[in-house]
BABALUM-120275 format. One record per residue (C-alpha): residue number from 1; residue in three letters; x, y, z. Coordinates in nm, 2 decimals, always signed. Each point is the difference from the previous one (the first is absolute). Example, Ala and Ser with C-alpha at 12.3 -4.5 7.8 and 13.67 -1.06 7.14 Angstrom:
REM BABALUM-120275
- nr	rest	east	north	up
- 1	ALA	+1.23	-0.45	+0.78
- 2	SER	+0.14	+0.34	-0.07
END
This chain:
REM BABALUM-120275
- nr	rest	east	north	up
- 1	UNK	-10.39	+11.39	-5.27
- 2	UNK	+0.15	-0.30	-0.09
- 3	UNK	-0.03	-0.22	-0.33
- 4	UNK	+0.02	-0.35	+0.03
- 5	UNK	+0.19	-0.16	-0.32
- 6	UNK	+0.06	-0.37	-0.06
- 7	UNK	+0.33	-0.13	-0.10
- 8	UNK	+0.00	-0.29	-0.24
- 9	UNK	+0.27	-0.26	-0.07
- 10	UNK	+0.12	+0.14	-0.30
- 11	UNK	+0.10	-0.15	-0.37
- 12	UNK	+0.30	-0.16	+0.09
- 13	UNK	+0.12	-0.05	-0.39
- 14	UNK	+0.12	-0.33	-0.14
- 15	UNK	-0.29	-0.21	-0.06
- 16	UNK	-0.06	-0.03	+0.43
- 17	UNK	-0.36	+0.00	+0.04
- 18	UNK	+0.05	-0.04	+0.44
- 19	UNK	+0.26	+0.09	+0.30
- 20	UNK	+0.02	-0.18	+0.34
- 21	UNK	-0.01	+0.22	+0.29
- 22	UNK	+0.36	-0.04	+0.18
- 23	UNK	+0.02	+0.26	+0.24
- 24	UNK	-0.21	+0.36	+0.09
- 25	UNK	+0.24	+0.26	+0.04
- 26	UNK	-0.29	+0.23	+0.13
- 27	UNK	-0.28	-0.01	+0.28
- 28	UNK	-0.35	+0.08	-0.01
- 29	UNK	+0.07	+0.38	+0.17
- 30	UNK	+0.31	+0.06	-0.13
- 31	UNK	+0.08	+0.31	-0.20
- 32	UNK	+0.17	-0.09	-0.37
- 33	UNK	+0.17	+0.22	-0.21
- 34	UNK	-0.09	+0.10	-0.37
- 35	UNK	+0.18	-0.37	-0.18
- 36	UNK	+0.14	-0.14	+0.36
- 37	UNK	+0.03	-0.43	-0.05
- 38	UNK	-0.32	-0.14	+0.19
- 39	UNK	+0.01	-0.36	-0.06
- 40	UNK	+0.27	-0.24	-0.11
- 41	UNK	-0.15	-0.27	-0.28
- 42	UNK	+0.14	-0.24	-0.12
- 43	UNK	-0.11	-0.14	-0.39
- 44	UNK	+0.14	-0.24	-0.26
- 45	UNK	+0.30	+0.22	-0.09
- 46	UNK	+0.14	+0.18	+0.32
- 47	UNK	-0.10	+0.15	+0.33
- 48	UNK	-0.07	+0.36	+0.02
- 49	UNK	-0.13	+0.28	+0.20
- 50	UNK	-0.29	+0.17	-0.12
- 51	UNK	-0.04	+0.35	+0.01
- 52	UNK	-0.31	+0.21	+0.05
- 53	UNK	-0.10	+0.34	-0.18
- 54	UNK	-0.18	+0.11	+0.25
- 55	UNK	+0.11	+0.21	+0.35
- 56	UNK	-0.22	+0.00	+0.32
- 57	UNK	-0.09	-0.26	+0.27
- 58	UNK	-0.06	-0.34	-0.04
- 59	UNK	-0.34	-0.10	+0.09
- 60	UNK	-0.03	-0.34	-0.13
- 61	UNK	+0.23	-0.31	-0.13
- 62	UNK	-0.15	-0.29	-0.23
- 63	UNK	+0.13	-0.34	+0.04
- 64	UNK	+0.21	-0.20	+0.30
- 65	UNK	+0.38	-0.03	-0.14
- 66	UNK	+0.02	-0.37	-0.22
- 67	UNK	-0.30	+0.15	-0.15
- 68	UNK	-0.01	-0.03	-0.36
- 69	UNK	-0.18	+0.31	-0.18
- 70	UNK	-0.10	+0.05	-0.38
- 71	UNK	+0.13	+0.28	-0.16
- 72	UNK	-0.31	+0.26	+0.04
- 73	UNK	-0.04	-0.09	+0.36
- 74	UNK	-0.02	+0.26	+0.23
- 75	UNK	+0.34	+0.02	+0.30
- 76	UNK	-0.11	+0.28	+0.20
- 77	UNK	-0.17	+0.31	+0.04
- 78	UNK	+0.16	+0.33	+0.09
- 79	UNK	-0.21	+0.31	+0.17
- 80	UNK	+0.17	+0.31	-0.23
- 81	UNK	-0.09	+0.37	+0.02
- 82	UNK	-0.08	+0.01	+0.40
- 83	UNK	+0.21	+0.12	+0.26
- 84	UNK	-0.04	-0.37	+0.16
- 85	UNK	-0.11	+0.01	+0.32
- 86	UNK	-0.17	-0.27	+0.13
- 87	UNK	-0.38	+0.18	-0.02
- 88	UNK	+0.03	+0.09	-0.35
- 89	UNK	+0.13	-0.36	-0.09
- 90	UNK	-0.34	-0.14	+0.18
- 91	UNK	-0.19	+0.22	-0.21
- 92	UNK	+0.19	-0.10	-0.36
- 93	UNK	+0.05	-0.33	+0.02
- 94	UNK	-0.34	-0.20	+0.10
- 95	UNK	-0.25	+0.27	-0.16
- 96	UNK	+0.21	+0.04	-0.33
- 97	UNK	+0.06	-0.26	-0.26
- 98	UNK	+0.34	-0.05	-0.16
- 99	UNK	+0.09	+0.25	-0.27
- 100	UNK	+0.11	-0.14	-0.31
- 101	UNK	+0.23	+0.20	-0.24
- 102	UNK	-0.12	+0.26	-0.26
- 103	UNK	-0.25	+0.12	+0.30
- 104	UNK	-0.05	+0.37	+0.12
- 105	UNK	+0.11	-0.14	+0.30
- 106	UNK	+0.32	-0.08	-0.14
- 107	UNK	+0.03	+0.32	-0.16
- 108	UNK	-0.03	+0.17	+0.27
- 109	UNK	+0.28	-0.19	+0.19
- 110	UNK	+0.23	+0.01	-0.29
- 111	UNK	+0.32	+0.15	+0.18
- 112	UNK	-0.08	-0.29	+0.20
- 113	UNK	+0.01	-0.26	-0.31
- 114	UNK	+0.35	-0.10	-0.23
- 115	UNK	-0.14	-0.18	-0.24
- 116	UNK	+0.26	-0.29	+0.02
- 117	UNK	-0.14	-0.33	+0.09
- 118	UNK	+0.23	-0.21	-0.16
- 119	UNK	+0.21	-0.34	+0.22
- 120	UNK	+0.34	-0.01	+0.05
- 121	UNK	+0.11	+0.31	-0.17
- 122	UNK	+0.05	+0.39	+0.14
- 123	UNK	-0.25	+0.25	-0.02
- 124	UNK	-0.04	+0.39	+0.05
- 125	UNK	+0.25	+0.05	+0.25
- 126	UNK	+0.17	-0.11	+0.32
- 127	UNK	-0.25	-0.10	+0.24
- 128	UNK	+0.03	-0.08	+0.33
- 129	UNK	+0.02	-0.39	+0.11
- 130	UNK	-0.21	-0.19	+0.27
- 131	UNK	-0.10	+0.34	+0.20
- 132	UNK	-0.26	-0.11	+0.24
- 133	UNK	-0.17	+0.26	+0.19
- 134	UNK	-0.34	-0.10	+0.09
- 135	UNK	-0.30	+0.20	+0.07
- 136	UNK	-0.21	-0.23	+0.17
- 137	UNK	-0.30	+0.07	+0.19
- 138	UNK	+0.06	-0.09	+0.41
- 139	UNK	-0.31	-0.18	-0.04
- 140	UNK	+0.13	-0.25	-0.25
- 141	UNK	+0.36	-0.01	+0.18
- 142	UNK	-0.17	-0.11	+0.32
- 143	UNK	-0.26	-0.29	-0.18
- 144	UNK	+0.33	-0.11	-0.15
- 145	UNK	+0.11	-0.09	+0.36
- 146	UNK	-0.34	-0.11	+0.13
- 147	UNK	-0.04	-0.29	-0.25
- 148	UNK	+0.18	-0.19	-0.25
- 149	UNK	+0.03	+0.15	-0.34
- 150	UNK	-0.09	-0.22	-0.29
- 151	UNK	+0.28	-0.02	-0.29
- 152	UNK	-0.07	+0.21	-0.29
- 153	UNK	-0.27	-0.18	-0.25
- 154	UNK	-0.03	+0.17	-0.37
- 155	UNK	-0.30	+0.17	+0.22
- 156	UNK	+0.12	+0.37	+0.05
- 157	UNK	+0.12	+0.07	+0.36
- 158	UNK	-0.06	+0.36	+0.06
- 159	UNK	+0.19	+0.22	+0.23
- 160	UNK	-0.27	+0.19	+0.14
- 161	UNK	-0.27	-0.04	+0.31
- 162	UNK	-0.29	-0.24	-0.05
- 163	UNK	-0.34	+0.17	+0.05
- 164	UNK	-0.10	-0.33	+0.19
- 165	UNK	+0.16	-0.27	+0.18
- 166	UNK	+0.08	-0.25	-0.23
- 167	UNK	-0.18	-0.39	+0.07
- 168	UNK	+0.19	-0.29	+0.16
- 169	UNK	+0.09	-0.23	-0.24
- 170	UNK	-0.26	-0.29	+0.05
- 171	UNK	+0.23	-0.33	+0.05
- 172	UNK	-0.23	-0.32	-0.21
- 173	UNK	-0.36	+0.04	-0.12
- 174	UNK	-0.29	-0.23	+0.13
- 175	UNK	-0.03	-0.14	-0.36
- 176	UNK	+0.17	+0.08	-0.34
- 177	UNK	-0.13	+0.18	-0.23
- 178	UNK	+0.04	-0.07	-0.41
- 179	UNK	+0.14	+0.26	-0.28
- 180	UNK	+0.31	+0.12	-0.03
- 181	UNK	+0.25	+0.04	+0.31
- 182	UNK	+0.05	+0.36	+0.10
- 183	UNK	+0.35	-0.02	+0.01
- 184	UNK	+0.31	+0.21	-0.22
- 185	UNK	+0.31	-0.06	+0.15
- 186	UNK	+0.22	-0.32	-0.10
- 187	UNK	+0.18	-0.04	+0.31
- 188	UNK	-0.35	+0.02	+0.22
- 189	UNK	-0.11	-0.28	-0.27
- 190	UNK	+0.33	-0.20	+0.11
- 191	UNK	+0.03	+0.05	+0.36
- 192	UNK	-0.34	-0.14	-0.02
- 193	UNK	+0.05	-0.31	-0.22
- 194	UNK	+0.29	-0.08	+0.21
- 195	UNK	-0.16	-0.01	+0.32
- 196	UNK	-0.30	-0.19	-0.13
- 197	UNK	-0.24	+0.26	+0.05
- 198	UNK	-0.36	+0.06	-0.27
- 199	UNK	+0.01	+0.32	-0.04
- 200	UNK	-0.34	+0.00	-0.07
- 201	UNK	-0.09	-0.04	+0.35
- 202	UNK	+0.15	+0.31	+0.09
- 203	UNK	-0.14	+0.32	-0.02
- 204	UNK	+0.22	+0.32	-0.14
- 205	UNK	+0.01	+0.35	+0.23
- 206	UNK	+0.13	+0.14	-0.30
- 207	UNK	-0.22	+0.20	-0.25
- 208	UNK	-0.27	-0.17	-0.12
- 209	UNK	+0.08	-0.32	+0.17
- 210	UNK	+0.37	-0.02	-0.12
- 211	UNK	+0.18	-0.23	+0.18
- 212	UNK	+0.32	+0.14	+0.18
- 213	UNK	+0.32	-0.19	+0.13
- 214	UNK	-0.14	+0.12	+0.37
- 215	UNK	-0.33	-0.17	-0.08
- 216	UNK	+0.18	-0.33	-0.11
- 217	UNK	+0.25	+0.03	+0.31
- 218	UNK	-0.29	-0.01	+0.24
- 219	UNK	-0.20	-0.26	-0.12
- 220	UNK	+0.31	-0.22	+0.02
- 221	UNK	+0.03	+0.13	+0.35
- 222	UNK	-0.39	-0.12	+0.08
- 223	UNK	+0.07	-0.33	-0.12
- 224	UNK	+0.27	-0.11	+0.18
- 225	UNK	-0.15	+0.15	+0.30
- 226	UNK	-0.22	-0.25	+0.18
- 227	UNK	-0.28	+0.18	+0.20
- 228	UNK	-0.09	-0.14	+0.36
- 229	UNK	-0.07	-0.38	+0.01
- 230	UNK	+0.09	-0.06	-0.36
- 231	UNK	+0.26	-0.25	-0.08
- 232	UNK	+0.21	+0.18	-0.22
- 233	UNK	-0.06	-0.09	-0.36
- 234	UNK	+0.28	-0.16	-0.21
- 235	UNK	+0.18	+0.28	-0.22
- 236	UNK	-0.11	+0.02	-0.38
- 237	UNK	+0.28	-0.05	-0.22
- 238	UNK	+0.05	+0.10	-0.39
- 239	UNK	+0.07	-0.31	-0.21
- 240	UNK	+0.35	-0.02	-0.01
- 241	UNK	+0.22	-0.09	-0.28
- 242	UNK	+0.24	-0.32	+0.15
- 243	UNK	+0.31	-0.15	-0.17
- 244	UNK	-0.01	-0.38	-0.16
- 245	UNK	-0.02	-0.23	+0.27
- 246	UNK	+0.33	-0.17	-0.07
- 247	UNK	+0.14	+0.35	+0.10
- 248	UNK	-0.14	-0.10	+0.32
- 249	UNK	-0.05	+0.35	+0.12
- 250	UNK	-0.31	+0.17	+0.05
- 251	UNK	+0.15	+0.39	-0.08
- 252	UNK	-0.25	+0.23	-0.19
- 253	UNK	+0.18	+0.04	-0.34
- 254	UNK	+0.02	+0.44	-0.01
- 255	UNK	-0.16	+0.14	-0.31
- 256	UNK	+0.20	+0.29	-0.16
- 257	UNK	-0.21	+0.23	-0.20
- 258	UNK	+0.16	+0.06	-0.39
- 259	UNK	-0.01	+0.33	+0.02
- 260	UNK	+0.19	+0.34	-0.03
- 261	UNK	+0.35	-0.07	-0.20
- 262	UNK	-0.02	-0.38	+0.10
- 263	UNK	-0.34	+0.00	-0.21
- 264	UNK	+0.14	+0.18	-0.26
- 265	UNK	+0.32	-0.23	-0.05
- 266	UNK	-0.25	-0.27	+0.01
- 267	UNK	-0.24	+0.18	-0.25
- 268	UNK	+0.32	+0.07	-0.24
- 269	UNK	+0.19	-0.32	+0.00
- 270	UNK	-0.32	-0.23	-0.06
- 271	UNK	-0.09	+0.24	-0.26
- 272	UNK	+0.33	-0.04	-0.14
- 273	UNK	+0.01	-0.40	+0.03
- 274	UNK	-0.33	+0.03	-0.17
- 275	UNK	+0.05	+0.25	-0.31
- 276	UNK	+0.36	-0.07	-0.09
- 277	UNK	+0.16	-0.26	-0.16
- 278	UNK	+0.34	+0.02	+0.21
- 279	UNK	+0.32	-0.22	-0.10
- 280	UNK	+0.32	-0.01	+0.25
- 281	UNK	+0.34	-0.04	-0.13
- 282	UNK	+0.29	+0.06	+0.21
- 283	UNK	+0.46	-0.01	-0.02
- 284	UNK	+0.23	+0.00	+0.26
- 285	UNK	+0.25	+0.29	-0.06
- 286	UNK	+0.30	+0.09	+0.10
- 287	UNK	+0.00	+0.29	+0.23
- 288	UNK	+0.37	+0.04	+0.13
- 289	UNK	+0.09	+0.30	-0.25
- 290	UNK	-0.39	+0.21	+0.05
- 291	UNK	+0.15	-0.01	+0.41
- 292	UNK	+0.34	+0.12	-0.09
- 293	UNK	-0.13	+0.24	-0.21
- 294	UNK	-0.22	+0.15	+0.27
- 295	UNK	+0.28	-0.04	+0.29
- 296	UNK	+0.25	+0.21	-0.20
- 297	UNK	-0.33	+0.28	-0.15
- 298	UNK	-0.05	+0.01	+0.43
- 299	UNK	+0.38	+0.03	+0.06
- 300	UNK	-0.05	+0.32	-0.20
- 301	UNK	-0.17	+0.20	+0.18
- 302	UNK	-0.33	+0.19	+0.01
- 303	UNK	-0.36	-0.17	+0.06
- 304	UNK	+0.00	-0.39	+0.04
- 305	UNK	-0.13	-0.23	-0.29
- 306	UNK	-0.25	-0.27	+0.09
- 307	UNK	+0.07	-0.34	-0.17
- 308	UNK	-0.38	-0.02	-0.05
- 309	UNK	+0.09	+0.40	-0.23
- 310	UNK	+0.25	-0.18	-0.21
- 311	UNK	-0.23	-0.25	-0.08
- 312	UNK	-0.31	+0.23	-0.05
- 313	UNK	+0.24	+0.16	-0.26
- 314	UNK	+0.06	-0.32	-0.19
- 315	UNK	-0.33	-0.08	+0.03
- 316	UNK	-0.11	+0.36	-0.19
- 317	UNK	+0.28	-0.04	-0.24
- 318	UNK	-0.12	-0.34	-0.09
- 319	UNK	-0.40	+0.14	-0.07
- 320	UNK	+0.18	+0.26	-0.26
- 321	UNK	+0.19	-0.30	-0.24
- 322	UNK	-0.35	-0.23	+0.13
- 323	UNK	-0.28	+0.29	-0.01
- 324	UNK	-0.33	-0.29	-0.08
- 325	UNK	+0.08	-0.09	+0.40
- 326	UNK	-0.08	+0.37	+0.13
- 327	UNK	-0.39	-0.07	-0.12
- 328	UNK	-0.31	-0.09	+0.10
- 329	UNK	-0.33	-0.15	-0.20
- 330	UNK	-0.29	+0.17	-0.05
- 331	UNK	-0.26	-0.29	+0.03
- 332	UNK	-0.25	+0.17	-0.12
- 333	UNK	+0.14	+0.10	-0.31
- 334	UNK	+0.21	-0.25	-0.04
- 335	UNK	+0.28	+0.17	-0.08
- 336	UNK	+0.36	+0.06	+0.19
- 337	UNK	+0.10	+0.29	+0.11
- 338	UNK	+0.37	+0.09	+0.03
- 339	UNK	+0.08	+0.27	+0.27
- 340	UNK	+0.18	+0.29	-0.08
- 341	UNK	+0.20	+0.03	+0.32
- 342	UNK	+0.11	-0.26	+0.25
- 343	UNK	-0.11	+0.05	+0.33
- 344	UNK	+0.16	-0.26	+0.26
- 345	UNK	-0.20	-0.16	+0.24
- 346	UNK	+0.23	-0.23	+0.32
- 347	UNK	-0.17	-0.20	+0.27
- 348	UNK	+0.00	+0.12	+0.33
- 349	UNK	-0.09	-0.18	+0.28
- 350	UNK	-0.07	+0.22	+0.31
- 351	UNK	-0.26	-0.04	+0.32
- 352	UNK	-0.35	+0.04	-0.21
- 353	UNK	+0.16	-0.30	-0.25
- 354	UNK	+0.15	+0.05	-0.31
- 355	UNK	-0.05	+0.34	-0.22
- 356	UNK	+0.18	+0.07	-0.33
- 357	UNK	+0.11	+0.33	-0.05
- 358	UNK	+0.10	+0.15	-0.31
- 359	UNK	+0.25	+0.21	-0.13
- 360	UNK	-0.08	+0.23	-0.27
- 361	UNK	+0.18	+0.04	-0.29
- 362	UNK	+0.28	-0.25	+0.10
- 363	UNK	+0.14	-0.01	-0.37
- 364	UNK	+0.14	+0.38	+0.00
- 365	UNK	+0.13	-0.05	+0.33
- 366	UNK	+0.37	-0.06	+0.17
- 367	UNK	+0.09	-0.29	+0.20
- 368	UNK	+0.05	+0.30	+0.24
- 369	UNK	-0.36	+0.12	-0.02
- 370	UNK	-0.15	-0.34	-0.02
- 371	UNK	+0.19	-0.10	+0.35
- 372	UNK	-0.15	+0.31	+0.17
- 373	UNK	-0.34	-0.06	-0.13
- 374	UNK	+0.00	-0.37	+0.13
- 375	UNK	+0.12	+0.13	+0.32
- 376	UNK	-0.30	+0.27	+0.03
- 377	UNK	-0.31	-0.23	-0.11
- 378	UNK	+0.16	-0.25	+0.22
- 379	UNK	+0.01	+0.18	+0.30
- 380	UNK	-0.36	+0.13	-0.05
- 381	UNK	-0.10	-0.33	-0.05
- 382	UNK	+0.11	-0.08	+0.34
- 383	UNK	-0.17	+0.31	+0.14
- 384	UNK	-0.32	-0.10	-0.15
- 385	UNK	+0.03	+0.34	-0.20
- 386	UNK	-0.04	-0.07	-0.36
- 387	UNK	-0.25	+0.14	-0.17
- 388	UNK	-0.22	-0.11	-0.28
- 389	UNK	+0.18	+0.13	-0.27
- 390	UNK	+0.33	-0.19	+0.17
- 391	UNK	-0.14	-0.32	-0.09
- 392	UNK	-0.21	+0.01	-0.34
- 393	UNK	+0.15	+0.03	-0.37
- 394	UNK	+0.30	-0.25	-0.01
- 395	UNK	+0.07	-0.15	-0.31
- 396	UNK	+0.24	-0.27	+0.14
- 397	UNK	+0.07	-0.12	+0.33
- 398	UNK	+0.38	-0.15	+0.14
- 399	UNK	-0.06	-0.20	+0.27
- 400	UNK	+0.30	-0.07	+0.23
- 401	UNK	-0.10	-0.30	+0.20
- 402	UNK	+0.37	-0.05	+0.06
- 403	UNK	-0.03	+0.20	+0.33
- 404	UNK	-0.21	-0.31	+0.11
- 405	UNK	+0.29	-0.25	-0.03
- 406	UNK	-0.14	-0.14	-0.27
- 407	UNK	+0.12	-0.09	-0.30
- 408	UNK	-0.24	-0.02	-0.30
- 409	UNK	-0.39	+0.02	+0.01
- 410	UNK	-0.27	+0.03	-0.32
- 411	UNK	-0.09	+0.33	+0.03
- 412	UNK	-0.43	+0.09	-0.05
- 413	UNK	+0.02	+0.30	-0.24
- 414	UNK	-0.15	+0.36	+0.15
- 415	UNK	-0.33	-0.04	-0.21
- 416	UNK	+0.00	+0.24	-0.28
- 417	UNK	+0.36	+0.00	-0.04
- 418	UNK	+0.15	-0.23	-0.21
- 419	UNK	+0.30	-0.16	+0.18
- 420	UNK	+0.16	-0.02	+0.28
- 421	UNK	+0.39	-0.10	+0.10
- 422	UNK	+0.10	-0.17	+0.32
- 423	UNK	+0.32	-0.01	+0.14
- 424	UNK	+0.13	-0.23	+0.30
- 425	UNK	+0.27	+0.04	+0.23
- 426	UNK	+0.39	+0.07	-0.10
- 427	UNK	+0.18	-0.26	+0.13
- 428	UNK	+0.34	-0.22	-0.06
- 429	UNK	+0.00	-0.29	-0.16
- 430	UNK	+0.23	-0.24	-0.20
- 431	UNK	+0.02	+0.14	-0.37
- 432	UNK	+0.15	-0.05	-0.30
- 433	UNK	+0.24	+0.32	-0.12
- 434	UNK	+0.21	+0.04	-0.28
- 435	UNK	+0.09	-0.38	-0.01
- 436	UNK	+0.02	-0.05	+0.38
- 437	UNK	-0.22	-0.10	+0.29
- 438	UNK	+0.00	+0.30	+0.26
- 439	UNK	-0.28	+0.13	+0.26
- 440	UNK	-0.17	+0.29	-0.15
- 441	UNK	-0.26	+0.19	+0.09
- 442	UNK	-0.31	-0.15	-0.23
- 443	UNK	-0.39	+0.09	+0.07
- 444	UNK	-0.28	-0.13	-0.16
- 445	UNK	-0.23	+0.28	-0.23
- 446	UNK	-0.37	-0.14	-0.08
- 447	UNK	-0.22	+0.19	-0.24
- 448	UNK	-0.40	-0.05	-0.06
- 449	UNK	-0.14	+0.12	-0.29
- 450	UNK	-0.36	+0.00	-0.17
- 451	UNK	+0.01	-0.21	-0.32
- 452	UNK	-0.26	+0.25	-0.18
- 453	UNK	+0.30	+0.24	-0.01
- 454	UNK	+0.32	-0.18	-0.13
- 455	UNK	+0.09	-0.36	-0.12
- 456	UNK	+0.27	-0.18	+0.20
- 457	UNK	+0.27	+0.15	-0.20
- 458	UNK	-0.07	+0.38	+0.10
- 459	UNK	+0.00	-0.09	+0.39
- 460	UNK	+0.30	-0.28	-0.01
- 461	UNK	+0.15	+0.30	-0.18
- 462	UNK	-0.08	+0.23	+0.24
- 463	UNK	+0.13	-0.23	+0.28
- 464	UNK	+0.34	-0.05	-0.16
- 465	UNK	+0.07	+0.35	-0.05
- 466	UNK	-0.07	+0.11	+0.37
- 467	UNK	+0.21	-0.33	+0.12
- 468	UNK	+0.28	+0.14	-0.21
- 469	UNK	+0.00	+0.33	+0.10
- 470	UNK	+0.02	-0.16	+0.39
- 471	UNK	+0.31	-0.20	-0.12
- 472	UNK	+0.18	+0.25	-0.18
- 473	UNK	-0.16	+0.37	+0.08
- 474	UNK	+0.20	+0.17	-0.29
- 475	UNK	-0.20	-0.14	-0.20
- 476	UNK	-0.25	+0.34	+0.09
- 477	UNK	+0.26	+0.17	-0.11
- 478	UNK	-0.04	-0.06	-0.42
- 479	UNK	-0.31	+0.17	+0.00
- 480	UNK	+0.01	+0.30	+0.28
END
């Protein structure tokens, strides 16, 4: 016989407490594999397919995709142990309650069970991707064509014959009735606010009275049909919110939820206006040499150096002659705390907005190395496939804004780090060498640094070194 086990959105690491719902990779009667990806999330730090321990068929999903979940919360359940067919499934699923973990049930399903619940990273083995074989009953298949589906509400939908016909939804009560609205989901909550409609006046089909997307779909359908004889009534609008009259345009202004990685930029960046006491000085540099020097290491064959490489490598030499800028402060104990390794956070900006990825250990590696790890996080970026651990432990960010066609900016340090260096875009311009006025290649190099760690001196320092070392890259060569 079948064992019903729930599937909970598991500890996704980092601090994130919640995960939005992107995309289900996985039906309610489709058969998963022992750690196939179910559902796509999306958090604060990346987007990433979750995995679940747990092999059998699916037999419920929680949550509409743009859902967001706590961590805790259950995703699915999975039938395990049963051969699957559709009467066995009918027997599991409604009679039995979920199975939590440490159970007999589980224990007796253990070849069943991996053990490896955690986001974004591999688990026991290779596992097979987006299978969908469904073991429906032809009873369920052929209500599916007789009558509209309602979209998945956190209420479990459950792939298996209903032992009685299952109410109308009733379109808009006689009267309201007080208490709390019997209602979960947030986009049944918006497709009724934005059509006007109380959904107190409704009444839910769902258990319990819950108020499904069909339920709200046709009392909007009753309203703006008029029975016989009636003058149809005027259509009940939500308040909307207009722009300034001078404007003179009466276009609803869109509301953009800060969530996902926009809320967390947002989240991080007012957090760092907030805690640190930033400064911004900034040089224009000479950068004819730093391009000659990477034409002729290019012209030499083997793998390609980035610009943005050679000046990740100045930047890592600079933190070892100015090590109080590789830090952070420890609020609580008021004390600063100088890392023991430089890990190099760059922006990125791709299609979900901007990410910075980080290179580990960028002080003990090559220009060589450096370029192919750019080139890597980069293209995952792109992809949407970084994972948590991709974007989390930097210790000091370059930003290259330059690829914006801009030339200088004020950077807003990556809150904890300590500082952050910005450079604009490499262009020619009148400039002053050895005695005589020629066009040079010259870009401007902005750095923002929190006062707590270093006096004006250290960063200005700081600053000068890495513009020299753009002007005249042998200087890098005195100390390696």
């Amino acid at each position: 016989m079948a064992q019903v086990l729930e599937f909970k959105l598991p500890d996704l690491g980092e601090g994130l407490t919640e995960a939005e719902i992107v995309r289900w990779l996985v039906a309610v009667g489709d058969v998963v594999a022992i750690d196939q990806p179910v559902v796509e999330v999306e958090t604060a730090k990346a987007m990433v397919e979750v995995p679940c321990p747990y092999g059998g068929v699916v037999t419920a999903r929680f949550g509409e995709e743009g859902t967001e979940l706590p961590v805790g919360a259950p995703l699915l359940t999975v039938a395990v142990g049963g051969t699957g067919a559709p009467e066995e499934l009918a027997e599991a699923a409604p009679g039995a309650a979920p199975t939590a973990g440490g159970s007999a049930a589980e224990s007796a399903v253990s070849s069943e069970y991996s053990g490896n619940v955690l986001v974004g990273y591999g688990t026991a083995g290779p596992a097979a991707r987006r299978r969908r074989v469904r073991h429906e009953n032809p009873a369920v298949a052929q209500s599916r064509v007789a009558a509209p589906a309602p979209v998945a509400a956190p209420a479990p939908v459950v792939a298996a014959p209903a032992p009685a016909p299952a109410p109308a939804p009733v379109a808009v009560a006689v009267a309201g009735h007080g208490g709390p609205v019997p209602v979960i989901s947030p986009l049944v909550r918006k497709l009724a606010r934005d059509r006007g409609l109380d959904l107190r006046e409704v009444r839910g089909s769902g258990p319990e009275g819950l108020i499904l997307r069909a339920d709200v779909e046709f009392a909007l359908a009753a309203l703006e049909r008029p029975t016989a004889g009636e003058t149809p009534a005027p259509a009940v609008t939500a308040p909307a919110v207009t722009a300034p009259a001078s404007v003179g345009t009466s276009a609803v202004a869109e509301r953009i939820p800060l969530r996902g990685v926009r809320g967390a930029v947002a989240d991080k960046l007012s957090r760092s206006r907030t805690e640190i006491p930033d400064a911004t000085c900034w040089v224009d540099a000479d950068a004819t040499e730093l391009m000659a020097a990477r034409t002729a290491m290019n012209a030499a064959g083997g793998p390609k150096i980035s610009l943005l490489a050679l000046l990740a490598r100045i930047c890592v030499h600079a933190l070892s002659r100015f090590p109080e800028l590789n830090s952070t402060v420890d609020t609580t104990a008021r004390e600063i705390v100088r890392l023991p390794a430089v890990h190099l956070g760059f922006a990125a900006q791709t299609p979900r907005g901007l990410v910075v990825p980080v290179v580990k250990d960028a002080g003990s590696r090559t220009a060589e190395s450096l370029a192919a790890e750019f080139a890597r996080l980069t293209e995952a970026a792109r992809q949407s496939a970084l994972t948590p651990a991709d974007l989390t432990g930097g210790t000091f960010t370059l930003n290259n804004y330059g690829v914006f066609g801009v030339d200088g900016s004020t950077p807003i340090i990556n809150h904890p780090e300590a500082a952050m260096l910005g450079v604009g875009r490499i262009i020619p311009k009148p400039w002053v060498h050895q005695g005589e006025l020629a066009v040079r290649q010259v870009v401007q190099l902005s750095f923002t640094f929190d006062h707590r760690v270093c006096d004006g001196g250290t960063a200005g320092g700081f600053l000068r070194y890495v513009a020299d070392c753009v002007e005249q890259p042998a200087v890098l060569l005195r100390t390696l």
